[in-house]
N, C-alpha and C positions, 0 to 999 in steps of 0.2 A: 613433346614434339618439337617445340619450338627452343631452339639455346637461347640462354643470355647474349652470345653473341651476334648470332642473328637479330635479335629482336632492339639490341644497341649498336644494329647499323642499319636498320629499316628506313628506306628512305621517305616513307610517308608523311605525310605532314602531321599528323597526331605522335609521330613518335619523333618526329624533328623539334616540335612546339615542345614536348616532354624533355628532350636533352637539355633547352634552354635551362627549365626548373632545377635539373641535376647538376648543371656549373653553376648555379645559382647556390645552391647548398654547399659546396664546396666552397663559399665565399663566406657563408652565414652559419652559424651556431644554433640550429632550430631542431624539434625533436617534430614538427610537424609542418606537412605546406597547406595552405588556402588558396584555393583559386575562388575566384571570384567572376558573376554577371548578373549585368545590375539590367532593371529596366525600372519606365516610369509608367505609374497606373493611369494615368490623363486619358486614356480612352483605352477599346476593347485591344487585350494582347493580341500581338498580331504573329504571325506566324514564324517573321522573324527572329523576334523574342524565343521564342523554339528553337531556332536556327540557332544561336549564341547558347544557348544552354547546352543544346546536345553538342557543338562540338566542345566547347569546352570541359564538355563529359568525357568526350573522345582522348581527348589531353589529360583530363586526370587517369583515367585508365591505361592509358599508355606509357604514364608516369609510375605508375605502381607496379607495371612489368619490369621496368628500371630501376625501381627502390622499394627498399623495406619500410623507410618513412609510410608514418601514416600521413592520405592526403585526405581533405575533403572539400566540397564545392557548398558556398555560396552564393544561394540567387538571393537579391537585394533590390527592396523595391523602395523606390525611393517617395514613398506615397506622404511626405509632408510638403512637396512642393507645393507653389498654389497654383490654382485652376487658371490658366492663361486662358481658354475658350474653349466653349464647348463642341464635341463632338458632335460630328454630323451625321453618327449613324444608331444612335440611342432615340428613346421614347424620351418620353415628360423632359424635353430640353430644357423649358422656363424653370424647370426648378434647378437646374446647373446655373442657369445666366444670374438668377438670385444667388447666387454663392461662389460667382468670381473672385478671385484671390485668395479665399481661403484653402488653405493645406486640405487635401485629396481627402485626407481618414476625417475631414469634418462635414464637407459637400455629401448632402443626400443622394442615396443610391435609386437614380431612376427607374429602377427596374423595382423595387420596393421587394427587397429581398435579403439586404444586410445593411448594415449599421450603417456604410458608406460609401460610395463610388468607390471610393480605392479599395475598400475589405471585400465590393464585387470585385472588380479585376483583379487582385490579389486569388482571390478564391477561384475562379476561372482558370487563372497561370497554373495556380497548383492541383488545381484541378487536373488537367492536360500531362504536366510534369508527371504527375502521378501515373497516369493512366500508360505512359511509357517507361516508369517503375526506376526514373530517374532517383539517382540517391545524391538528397541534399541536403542542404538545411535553411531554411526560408528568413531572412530577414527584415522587419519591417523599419526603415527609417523614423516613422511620430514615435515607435517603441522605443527605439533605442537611444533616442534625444533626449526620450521623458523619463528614461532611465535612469540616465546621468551616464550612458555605456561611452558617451563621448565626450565628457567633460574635461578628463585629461588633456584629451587632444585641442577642442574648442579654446581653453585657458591656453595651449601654447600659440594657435590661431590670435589671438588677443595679443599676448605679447611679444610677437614678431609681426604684428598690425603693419606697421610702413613699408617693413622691406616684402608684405606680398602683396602690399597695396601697388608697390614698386616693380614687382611683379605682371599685377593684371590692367594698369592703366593704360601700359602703351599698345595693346592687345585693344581696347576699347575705343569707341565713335569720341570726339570730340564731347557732344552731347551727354553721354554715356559718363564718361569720365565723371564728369561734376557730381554725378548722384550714385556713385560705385560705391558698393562695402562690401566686403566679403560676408556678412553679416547682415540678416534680413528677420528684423522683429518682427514677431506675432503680436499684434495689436491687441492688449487687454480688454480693448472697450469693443472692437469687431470682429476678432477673433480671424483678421485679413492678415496674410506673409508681407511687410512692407516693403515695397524695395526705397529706399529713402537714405540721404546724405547721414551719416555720422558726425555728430558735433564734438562731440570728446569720446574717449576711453579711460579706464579703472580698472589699469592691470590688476591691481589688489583689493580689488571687492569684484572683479569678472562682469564689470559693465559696461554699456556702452548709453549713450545719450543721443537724441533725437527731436526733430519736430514732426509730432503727430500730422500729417498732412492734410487733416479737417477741422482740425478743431486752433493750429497752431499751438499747443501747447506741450514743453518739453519734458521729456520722458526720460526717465532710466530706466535700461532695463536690465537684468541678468542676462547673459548669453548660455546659461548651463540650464541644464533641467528639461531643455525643451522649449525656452521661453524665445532663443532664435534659433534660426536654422540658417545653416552655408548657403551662400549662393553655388551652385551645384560643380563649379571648375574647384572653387578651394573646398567643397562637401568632397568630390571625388579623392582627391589629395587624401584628405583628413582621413579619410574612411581607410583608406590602405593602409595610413599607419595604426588606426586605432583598431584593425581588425588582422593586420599582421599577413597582407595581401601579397602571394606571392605572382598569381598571374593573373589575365584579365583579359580578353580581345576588347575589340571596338569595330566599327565600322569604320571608311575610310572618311567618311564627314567627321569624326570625331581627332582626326591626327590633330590638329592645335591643339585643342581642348587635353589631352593627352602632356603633352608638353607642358603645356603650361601646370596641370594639376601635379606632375612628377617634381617640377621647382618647386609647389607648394610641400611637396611631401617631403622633399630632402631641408628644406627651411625649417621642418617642425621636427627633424631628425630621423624621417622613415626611409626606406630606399625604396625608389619605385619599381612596382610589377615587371616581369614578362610580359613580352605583347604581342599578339599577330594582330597584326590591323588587316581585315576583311572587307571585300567590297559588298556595295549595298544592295538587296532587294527589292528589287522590281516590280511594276503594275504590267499587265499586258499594255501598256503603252512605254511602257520603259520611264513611268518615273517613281520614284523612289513613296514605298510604300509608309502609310503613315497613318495608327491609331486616329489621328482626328478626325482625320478624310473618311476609313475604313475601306482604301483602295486594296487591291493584292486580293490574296487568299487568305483566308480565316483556318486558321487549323482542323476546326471539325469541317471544313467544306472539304480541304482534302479527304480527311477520314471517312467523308461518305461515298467518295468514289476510291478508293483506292489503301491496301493496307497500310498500317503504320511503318511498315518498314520502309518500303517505298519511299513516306517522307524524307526518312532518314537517311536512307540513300541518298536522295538529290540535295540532303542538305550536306552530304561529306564534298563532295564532288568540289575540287576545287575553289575554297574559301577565298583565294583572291581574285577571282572572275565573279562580274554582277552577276543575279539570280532574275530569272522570269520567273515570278508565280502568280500563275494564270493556269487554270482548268487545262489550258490544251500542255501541259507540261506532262501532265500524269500518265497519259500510255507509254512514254517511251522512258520515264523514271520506271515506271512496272518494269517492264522488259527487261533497262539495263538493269535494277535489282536481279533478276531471275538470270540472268546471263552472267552476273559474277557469283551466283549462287553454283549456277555449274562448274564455271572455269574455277572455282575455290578446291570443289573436290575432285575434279579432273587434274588439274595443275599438278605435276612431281616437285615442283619448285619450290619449294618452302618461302624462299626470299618472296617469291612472287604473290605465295598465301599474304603472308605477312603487309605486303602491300595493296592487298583488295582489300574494296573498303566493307566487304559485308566481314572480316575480318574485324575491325572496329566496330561496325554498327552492332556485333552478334557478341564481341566480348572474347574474340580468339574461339566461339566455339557456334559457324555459321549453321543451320537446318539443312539440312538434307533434302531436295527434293527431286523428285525420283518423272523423267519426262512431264514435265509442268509445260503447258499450253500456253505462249506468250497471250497477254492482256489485249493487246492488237489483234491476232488470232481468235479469242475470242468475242470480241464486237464484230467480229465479221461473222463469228459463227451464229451471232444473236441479231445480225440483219437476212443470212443465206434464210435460218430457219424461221422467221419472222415471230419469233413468241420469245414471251418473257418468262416461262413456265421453266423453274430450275433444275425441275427434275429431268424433262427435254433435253436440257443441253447438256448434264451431266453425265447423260447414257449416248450424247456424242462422244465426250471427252474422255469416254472409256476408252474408247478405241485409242486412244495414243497410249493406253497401259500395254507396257510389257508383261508377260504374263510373270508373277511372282513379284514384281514390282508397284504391286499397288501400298505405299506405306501409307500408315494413317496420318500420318503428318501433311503428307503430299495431300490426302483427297482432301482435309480439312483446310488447307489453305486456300486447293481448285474450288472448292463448295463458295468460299467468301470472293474467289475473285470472280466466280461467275454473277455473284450478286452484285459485287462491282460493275461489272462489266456490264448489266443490264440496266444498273440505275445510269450510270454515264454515255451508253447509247441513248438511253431516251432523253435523256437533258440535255446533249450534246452532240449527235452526231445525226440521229434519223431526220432532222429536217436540215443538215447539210452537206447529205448525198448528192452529188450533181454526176448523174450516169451518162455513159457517153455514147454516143450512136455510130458504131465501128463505119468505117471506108472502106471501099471493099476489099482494099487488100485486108484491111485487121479483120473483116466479114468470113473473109477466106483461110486463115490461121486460124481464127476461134473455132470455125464448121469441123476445122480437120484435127483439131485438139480433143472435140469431142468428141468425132471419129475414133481418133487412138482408145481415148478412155473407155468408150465401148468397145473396144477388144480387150481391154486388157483386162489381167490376171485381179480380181477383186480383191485377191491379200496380196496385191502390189505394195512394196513399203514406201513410205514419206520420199527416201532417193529416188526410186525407180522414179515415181509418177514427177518429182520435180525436174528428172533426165528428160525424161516427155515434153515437159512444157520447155526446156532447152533444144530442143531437136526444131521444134516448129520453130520458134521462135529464131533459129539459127536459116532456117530454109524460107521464110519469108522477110525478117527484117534481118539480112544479113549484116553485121559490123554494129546494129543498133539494139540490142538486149533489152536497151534502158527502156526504148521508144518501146516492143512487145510487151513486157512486165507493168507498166504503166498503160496499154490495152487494157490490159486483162482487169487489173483492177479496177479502172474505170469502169470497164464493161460489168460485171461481177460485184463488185462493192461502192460502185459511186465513189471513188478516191483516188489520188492519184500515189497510192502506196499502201501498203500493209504488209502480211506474214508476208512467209516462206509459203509459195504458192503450195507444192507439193506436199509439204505439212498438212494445209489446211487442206485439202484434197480426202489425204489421208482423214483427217477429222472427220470432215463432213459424208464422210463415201464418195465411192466414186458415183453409184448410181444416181444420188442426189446432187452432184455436179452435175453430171450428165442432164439432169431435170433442170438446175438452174439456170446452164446455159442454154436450152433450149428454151425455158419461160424466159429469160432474156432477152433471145431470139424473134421470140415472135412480137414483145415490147417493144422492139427495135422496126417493126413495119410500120 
C-alpha cells in the first residue's frame, strides 16, 4: 500500500529521526545499526523511561521501512552507579540509607523480592517493555563491566586520561575540579563507588592510584573487569563506541552532558550517535518528573485507567513539546487515539496515513474500529446511568452499532474502555461535578430542548438530535454556541464540556434524556 517513496518523504518525525540513520550509513561501512536508551535504576521507572523507549522504537521501525540493514535497540540500565539517596516513595528506606554509594546491583532490594534494588527496577522496566511486546535487548551496566565487555574501550579511556580530563574540567565547579576523574573505584574494603582525586596512572598495567578517603592509605587499582566504573558523561561516551551506538535521544536537561560525552567518544576513536533531544515530562505542577521524588505518573497508574495504546499515543505526540502526566491527561489522549484511528481508515491520502501517529504506534497496520464511543462520552454515560454494572452500560453502547457492524475487535476494546471508564469516574470525576443551577433564560432553552425530544422520531440519528440541540441553542443564545453547549453540560453532567451532545443523546435514548432532564429539573428547585 504504502511506496518506498512515500514512506522516504514522510514528514513525521519517526521517519525524519530514521533518514538521519540512513546518511549516517552512507558515511559508515556497518552491516548493522544500534539504537540505543539508557536509563538509571536509582528509583521506580517512571513512565518516562517508557516514553524514550517507545519512541525510539518508533525510529527503529521507521528505519527498517527505509533499509534492509538489520537494526536493533538497546535499553541499557546503568545499574552500577552508586546510590546518591534514597527514594521517597519505597518501604524499608533505612535499609537503602545503610548502603549509600554502593553500585544499585549491591544495595538491598526493599521490597525483598530480588537480589537488588537495581535487579527490582531492572525487572519492573522489562517488565512493562514486555507487556507492550517492545523488541529489545536488555543491558546491564555491573554485567558488562565485569565482563570485561568494556575493557577495550576503558584502557583507551586510560590512555587519553589528560586530553578528556581537558575535556571535563572546564565544564566543572571550581570545587569539583580538584576531586574529578573520569574514573570512580570500587572500594575493596566497602564495596562503595569512590568519587576521589587520582594520584597517578599505569597506561601499561591499566591502573590507577588513589587515597582511600577513610583510612588514608594508597591504593592501586585496575580499571578493567569491573573494579571501576565511568563517571557517567565519559561512561556515556565509552558506551557508544564500545557498543557501536548509532542513535540515542535525551531530554533537553541532558544537551551539555551530550556534547561533552561525543568529544569523549571521538577522543577514543568512536563517532557520536544521532540525536533528537526531547523535552522533559511533567508533574501536574509542571515540574519535571523524577524516580526519587516519585512525582508524574507511574506507568501502571495509567494502564488502570486507560488502554496501552492510548499511552502510546500521547507519548508520539510531539517529542519536543514538554509532556503533562497527570491522570487528568488521559480522556482526551483516549479520544484523540480513537479520532486518528478513524481519520487513518477514512483518510484516501496515503501521505496523510503515513503521517498519523496510530500509523507508528500500530506498525503501519492500525485496528479497525467500527463507531467506538469516545472515553468522555462514556463517563458521562456512567454518571447519566449512575451504576457501575458493565453489562448496563454495554447494552447502552449498543445502540451506537450500525447493524452489520459490530466487529469483535471493536466490542472487545468498548468492553475494556467501559471498565476504564468506570474505575476513572470513580476515582476521579464523581466528587468533582459541580452542577449548575440554569437562569432563566438557560431554564427556558433546556424546558424546550426537552420539549423537542419528546416529539421526536425515537430512531432519530446522533445528526438529527445534535441539529436539535443547534436550533435552541441558536434561538435563545443567539451568536453564543459556546455560552448554550456549556449550559447543557453543566446542567446534565456537572462539567464545563464533554461529548458531542447529540451523540450521547443518541447513546443514552432519548427517553432517558427526556428523564434526566427533568430529574435535573426538579434538583434545580
Amino acid at each position: 500500500m504504502f511506496s518506498a517513496e512515500l514512506l522516504a518523504n514522510s514528514k513525521s518525525w519517526p521517519f525524519e529521526e530514521a533518514r538521519k540513520i540512513v546518511e549516517r550509513l552512507e558515511k559508515l561501512s556497518k552491516d548493522g545499526v544500534i539504537l540505543e536508551t539508557g536509563y538509571g535504576p536509582s528509583g521506580l521507572p517512571h513512565i518516562g523511561t517508557f516514553g524514550e523507549v517507545l519512541r525510539t522504537t518508533l525510529v527503529m521501525r521507521a528505519f527498517r521501512k527505509l533499509s534492509k540493514i538489520p537494526a536493533k535497540l538497546l535499553v541499557f540500565s546503568d545499574d552500577m552507579d552508586g546510590l546518591r539517596k534514597v527514594p521517597t516513595n519505597i518501604p524499608n528506606r533505612e535499609r537503602l540509607e545503610a548502603n549509600l554509594e554502593k553500585p544499585l546491583t549491591s544495595v538491598p532490594d526493599p521490597f525483598d523480592k530480588y537480589e537488588s534494588f537495581a535487579h527490582h527496577n531492572n525487572a519492573m522496566l522489562r517488565r512493562f517493555l514486555d507487556s507492550f511486546e517492545f523488541e529489545y535487548e536488555f543491558k546491564s551496566s555491573t554485567e558488562m563491566y565485569k565482563a570485561g565487555s568494556f575493557n577495550e574501550c576503558l584502557a583507551k579511556i586510560l590512555d587519553h586520561y589528560d586530553e578528556i580530563m581537558s575535556v571535563m574540567l572546564p565544564s566543572l565547579r571550581e570545587e569539583r575540579q580538584k576531586t574529578y576523574s573520569p574514573f570512580l573505584p570500587i572500594c575493596p574494603r566497602t564495596g562503595k563507588v569512590l568519587q576521589v582525586p587520582i594520584i597517578e596512572i599505569h597506561s601499561d598495567r591499566h591502573t590507577i592510584v588513589y587515597k582511600d578517603p577513610e583510612t588514608n592509605d594508597i591504593e592501586e587499582i585496575s580499571v578493567l573487569d569491573g573494579h571501576c566504573k565511568l563517571q557517567w558523561k565519559a561512561d556515556w561516551g565509552m558506551r557508544w563506541v564500545a557498543l557501536g551506538v548509532d542513535y540515542e535521544m535525551n531530554g533537553k536537561d541532558l544537551i551539555d552532558s551530550f556534547k561533552l560525552s561525543s568529544k569523549i567518544s571521538k577522543i577514543i576513536g568512536g563517532i557520536p550517535p544521532e540525536n533528537l533531544t526531547y523535552e522533559l515530562f511533567l508533574d501536574e505542577e509542571g515540574k519535571k518528573i523524577s524516580k526519587s521524588k516519585g512525582n508524574g505518573l507511574t506507568m501502571d497508574e495509567w494502564l488502570a485507567y486507560a488502554p496501552p495504546e492510548s499511552l502510546a499515543f500521547y507519548m508520539y505526540q510531539s517529542p519536543k513539546r514538554a509532556k503533562r502526566l497527570y491522570f487528568d491527561v488521559i480522556p482526551s489522549a483516549v479520544d484523540d487515539y480513537i479520532d486518528s484511528i478513524d481519520s487513518f481508515h477514512l483518510d484516501e491520502n496515503l501521505d496523510k496515513r503515513i503521517d498519523n501517529p496510530v500509523f507508528h504506534i500500530h506498525d503501519g497496520h492500525p485496528p479497525r474500529f467500527s463507531n467506538c464511543p469516545k472515553f468522555s462520552m462514556l463517563l458521562n454515560l456512567v454518571q447519566a446511568c449512575n451504576t457501575s454494572d458493565e453489562n448496563i452500560l454495554m447494552e447502552f453502547v449498543k445502540r451506537y452499532f450500525s447493524e452489520n457492524n459490530e466487529s469483535e475487535e471493536t466490542i472487545r476494546f468498548i468492553k475494556k474502555m467501559i471498565k476504564f471508564a468506570i474505575t476513572y469516574y470513580n476515582d476521579f470525576v464523581a466528587n468533582t461535578r459541580k452542577f449548575i443551577i440554569p437562569n432563566e433564560l438557560q431554564k427556558m432553552a433546556i424546558i424546550e430542548l426537552r420539549n423537542e425530544f419528546e416529539k421526536s422520531d425515537h430512531g432519530a440519528s446522533a445528526d438529527d438530535l445534535q441539529s436539535k440541540v443547534f436550533e435552541i441553542g441558536k434561538k435563545f443564545f443567539a451568536g453564543d454556541l459556546k455560552s448554550w453547549f456549556k449550559t447543557l453540560y453543566g446542567f446534565l453532567f456537572g462539567s464545563e464540556s464533554g461529548p458531542k451532545i447529540g451523540s450521547f443523546i443518541y447513546l443514552y435514548g432519548i427517553e432517558n434524556t427526556v428523564n434526566l432532564i427533568n430529574k435535573e429539573l426538579i434538583n434545580d428547585k
